[in-house]
C-alpha positions as CSV (number, residue, x, y, z in Angstrom):
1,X,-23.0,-3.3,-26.7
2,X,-19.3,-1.9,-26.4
3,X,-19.4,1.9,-27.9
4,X,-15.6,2.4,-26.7
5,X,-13.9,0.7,-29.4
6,X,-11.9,1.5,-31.9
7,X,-13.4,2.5,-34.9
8,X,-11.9,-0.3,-37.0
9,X,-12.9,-2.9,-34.2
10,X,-16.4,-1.5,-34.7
11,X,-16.5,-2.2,-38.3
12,X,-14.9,-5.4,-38.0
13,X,-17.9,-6.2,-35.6
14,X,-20.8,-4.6,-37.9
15,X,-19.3,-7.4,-40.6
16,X,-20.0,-10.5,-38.2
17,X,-23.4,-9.4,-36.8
18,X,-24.4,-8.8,-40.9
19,X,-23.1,-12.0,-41.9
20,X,-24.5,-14.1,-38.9
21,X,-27.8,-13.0,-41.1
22,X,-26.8,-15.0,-43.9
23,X,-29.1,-12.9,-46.4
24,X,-30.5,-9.8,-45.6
25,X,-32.6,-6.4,-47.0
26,X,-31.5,-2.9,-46.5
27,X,-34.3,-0.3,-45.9
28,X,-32.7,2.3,-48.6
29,X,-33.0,5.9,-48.4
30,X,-30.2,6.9,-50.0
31,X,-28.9,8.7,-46.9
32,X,-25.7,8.5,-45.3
33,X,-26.6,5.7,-42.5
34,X,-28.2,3.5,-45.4
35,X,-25.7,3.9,-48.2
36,X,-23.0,2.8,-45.4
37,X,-25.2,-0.1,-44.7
38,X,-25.9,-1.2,-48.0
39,X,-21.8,-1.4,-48.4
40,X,-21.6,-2.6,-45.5
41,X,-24.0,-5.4,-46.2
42,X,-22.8,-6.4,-49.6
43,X,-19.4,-7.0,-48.1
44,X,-20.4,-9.4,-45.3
45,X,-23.2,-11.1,-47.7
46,X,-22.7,-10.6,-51.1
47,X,-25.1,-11.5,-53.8
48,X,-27.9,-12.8,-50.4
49,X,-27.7,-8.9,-49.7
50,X,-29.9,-6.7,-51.4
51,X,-31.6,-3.2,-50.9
52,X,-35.0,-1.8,-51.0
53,X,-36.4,1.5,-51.3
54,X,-39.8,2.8,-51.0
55,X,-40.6,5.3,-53.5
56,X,-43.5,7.5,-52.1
57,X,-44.9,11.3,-52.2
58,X,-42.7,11.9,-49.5
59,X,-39.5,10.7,-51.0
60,X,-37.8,13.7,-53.4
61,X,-37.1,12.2,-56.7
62,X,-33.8,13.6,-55.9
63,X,-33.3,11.5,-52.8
64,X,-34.8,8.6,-54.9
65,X,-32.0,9.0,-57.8
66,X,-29.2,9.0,-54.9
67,X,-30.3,5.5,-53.7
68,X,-30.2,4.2,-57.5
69,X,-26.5,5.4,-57.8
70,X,-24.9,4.2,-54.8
71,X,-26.6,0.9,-55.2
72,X,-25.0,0.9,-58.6
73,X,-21.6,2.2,-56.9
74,X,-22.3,-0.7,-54.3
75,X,-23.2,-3.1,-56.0
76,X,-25.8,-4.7,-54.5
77,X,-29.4,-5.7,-55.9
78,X,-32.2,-2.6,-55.6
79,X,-35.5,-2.9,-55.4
80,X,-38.1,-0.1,-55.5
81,X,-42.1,0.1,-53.9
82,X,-44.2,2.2,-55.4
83,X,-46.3,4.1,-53.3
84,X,-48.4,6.6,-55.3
85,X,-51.1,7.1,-52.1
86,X,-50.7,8.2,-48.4
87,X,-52.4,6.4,-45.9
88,X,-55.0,8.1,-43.9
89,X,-53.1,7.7,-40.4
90,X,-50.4,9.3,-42.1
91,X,-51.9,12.4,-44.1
92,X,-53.9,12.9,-40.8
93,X,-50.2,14.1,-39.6
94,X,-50.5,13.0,-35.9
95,X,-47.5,13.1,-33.2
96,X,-47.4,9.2,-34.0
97,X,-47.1,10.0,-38.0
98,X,-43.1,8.7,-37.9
99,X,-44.7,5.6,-36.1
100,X,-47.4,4.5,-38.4
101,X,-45.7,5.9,-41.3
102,X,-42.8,3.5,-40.5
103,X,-45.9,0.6,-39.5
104,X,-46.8,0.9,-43.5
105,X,-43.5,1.1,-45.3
106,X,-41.7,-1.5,-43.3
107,X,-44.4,-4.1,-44.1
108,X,-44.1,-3.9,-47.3
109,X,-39.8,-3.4,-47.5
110,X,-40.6,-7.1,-45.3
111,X,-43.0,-8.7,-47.6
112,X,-40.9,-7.5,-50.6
113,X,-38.2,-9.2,-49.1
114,X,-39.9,-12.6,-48.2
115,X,-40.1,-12.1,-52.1
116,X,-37.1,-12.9,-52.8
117,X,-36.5,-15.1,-50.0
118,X,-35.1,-13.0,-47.6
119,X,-36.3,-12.9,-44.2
120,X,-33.8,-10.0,-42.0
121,X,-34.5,-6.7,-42.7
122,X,-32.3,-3.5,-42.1
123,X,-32.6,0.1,-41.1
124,X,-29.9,2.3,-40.7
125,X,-30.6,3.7,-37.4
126,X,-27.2,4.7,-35.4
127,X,-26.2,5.6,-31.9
128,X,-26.8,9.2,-32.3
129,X,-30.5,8.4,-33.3
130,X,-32.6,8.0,-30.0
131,X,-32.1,11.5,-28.6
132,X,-34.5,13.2,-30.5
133,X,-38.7,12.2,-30.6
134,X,-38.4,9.5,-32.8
135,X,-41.8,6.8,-32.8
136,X,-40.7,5.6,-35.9
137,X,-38.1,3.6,-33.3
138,X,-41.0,2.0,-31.6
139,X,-42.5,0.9,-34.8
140,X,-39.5,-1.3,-36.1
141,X,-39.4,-2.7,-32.8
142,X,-42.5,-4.0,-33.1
143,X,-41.6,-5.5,-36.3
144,X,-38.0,-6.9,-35.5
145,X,-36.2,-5.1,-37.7
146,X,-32.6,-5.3,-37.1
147,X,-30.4,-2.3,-36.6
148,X,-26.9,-3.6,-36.9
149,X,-25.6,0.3,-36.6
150,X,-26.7,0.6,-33.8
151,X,-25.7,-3.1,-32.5
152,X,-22.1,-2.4,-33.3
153,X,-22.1,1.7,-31.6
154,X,-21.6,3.2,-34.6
155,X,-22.7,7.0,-34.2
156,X,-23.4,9.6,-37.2
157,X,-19.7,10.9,-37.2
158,X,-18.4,7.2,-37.1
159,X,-20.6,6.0,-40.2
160,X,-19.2,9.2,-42.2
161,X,-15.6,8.8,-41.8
162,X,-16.1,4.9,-42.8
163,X,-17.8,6.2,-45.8
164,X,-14.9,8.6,-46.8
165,X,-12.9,5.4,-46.2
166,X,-14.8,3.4,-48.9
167,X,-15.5,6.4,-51.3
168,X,-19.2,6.3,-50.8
169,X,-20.4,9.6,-52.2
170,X,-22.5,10.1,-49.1
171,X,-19.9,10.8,-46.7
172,X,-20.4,14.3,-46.6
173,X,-24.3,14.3,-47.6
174,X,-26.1,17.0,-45.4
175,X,-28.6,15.4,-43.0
176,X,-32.2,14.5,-44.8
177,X,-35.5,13.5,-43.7
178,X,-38.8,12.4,-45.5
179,X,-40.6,15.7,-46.7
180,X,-43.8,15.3,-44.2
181,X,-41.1,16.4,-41.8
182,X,-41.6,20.0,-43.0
183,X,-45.3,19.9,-42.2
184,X,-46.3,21.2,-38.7
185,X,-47.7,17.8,-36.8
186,X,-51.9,18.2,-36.9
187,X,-52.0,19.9,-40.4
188,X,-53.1,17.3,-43.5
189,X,-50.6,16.4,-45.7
190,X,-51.3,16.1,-49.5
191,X,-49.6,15.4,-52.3
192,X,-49.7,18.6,-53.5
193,X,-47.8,20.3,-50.2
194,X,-45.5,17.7,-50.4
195,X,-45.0,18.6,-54.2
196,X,-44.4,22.3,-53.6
197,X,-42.1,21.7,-50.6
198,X,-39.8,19.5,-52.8
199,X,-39.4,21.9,-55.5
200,X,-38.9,24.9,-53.1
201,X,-36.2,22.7,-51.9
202,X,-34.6,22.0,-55.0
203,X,-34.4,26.4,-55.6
204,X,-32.2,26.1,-52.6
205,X,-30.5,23.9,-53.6
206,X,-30.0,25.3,-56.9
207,X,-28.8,28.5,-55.2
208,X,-26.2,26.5,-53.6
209,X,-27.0,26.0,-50.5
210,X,-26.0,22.8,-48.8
211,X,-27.9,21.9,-45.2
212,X,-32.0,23.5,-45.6
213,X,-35.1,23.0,-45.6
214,X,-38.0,24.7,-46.1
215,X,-40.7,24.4,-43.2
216,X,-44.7,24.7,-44.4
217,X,-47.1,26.8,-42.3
218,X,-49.8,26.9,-44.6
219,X,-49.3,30.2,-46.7
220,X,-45.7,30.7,-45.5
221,X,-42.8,29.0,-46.4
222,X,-40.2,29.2,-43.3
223,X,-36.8,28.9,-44.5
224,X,-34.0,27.3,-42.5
225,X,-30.7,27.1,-43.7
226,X,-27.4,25.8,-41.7
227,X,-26.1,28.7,-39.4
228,X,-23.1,28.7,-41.3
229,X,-24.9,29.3,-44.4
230,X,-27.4,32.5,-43.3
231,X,-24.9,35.0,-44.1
232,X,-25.6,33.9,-47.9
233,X,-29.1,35.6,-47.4
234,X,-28.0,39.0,-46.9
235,X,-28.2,39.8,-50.7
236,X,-31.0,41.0,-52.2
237,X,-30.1,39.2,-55.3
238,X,-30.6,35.6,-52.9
239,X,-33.7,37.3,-50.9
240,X,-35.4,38.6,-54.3
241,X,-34.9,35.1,-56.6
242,X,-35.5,32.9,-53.9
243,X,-38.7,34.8,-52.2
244,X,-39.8,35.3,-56.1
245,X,-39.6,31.7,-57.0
246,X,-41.3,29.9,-53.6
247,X,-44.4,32.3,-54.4
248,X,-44.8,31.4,-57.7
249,X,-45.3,27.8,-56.2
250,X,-48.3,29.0,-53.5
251,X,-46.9,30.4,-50.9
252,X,-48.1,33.8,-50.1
253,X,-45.6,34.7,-47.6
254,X,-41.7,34.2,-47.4
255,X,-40.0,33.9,-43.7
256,X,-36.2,32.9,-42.6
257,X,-35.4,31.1,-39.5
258,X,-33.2,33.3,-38.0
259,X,-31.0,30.6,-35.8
260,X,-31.1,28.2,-39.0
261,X,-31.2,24.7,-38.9
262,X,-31.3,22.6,-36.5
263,X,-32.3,18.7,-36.3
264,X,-35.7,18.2,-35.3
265,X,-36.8,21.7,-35.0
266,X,-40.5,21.0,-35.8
267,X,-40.7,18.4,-32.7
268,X,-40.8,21.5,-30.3
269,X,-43.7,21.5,-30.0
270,X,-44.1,18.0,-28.6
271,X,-41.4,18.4,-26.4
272,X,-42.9,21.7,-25.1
């Protein structure tokens, strides 16, 4: 794998390992690494590319509507699963939850696929991806999934400026991940904590904020914001509306990370 090339040279490589495929699925989030793919992947296989997202209690309906738009932008074919349950090994919410969350969900983006006749299936992981605890890695492994991003050394800050290149709205999208991530690994996740984290995410949104999210500790809501963004809380208008409006969804207690956001903040504890 040469990561020293030129971006364009990069790209241009990303194109031939895609259409070597001949037909393939993209694993759709909506993100920034997916959305690039599923350009990506239209251009080096046209109509034998198509994309495939799995709707579930831990996808926001907001992330959900994203992927419809820039498949619609894209062009290529979409598909949705709907998942209305969580499996056990997942609500159980064990250090391996990424890895058999990822077990599930990939089966059944591969068997969707076969579907259709289409037998190469795509995730969007990227260069920058393996430096934090990720089992969900493991899992596509084990399932030979194919991660072209990574195959051509494309990093996150790569994948970005391609996508302001090609107008994909998600060049500049703030970082995501599934909600479960706001759940501190051992405690159960439901539907409902799941539900209440989403809309407590949509306030902050709705406040304007950009990068957040909004960490569950059973009663308290732990807010974490990008570092550049805190300084936004120091008004009591923003403290009293937001504090107000998670209560009234359960929480008893309001609490802001005081070092903001950071990637990966609730694997601490696994690498402590």
């Amino acid at each position: 794998m040469k990561v020293n090339l030129p971006l364009d040279e990069k790209y241009a490589r990303l194109i031939g390992l895609l259409a070597e495929k001949g037909g393939a699925a993209v694993a759709f989030s909506g993100g920034v690494d997916s959305s690039f793919l599923c350009y990506a992947a239209r251009q080096a296989l046209g109509d034998r590319a198509i994309a495939i997202t799995v709707v579930s209690p831990m996808l926001p309906k907001s992330e959900a509507d994203c992927a419809g738009e820039v498949a619609a932008k894209v062009g290529i074919r979409h598909f949705l699963i709907e998942e209305d349950e969580i499996d056990e090994e997942v609500a159980a919410n064990p250090r391996e939850r990424c890895y058999f969350c990822k077990k599930i969900e990939f089966a059944a983006i591969i068997a969707e696929a076969k579907r259709h006749g289409i037998y190469t299936v795509l995730d969007g992981s990227n260069m920058d991806d393996p430096g934090d605890y990720r089992p969900g890695l493991k899992a596509l492994e084990e399932l030979e999934i194919f991660s072209p991003l990574r195959a051509a050394g494309l990093g996150k800050a790569e994948i970005r400026e391609l996508s302001r290149r090609f107008d994909l709205p998600t060049w500049d999208k703030p970082a995501f991940a599934c909600l479960a991530s706001r759940i501190p690994y051992g405690e159960r996740i439901d539907r409902e904590k799941l539900s209440r984290i989403e809309r407590a995410e949509e306030v902050l949104r709705g406040a304007g904020f950009r990068q957040f999210r909004v960490r569950s500790h059973g009663d308290i809501a732990r807010i974490e914001v990008a570092p550049e963004e805190r300084r936004r809380f120091f008004s009591e208008e923003i403290l009293d509306s937001v504090s107000g409006k998670l209560k009234a969804f359960g929480f008893l207690y309001v609490a802001l990370e005081l070092e903001g956001y950071a990637m990966g903040n609730m694997n601490r504890a696994v690498k402590a």
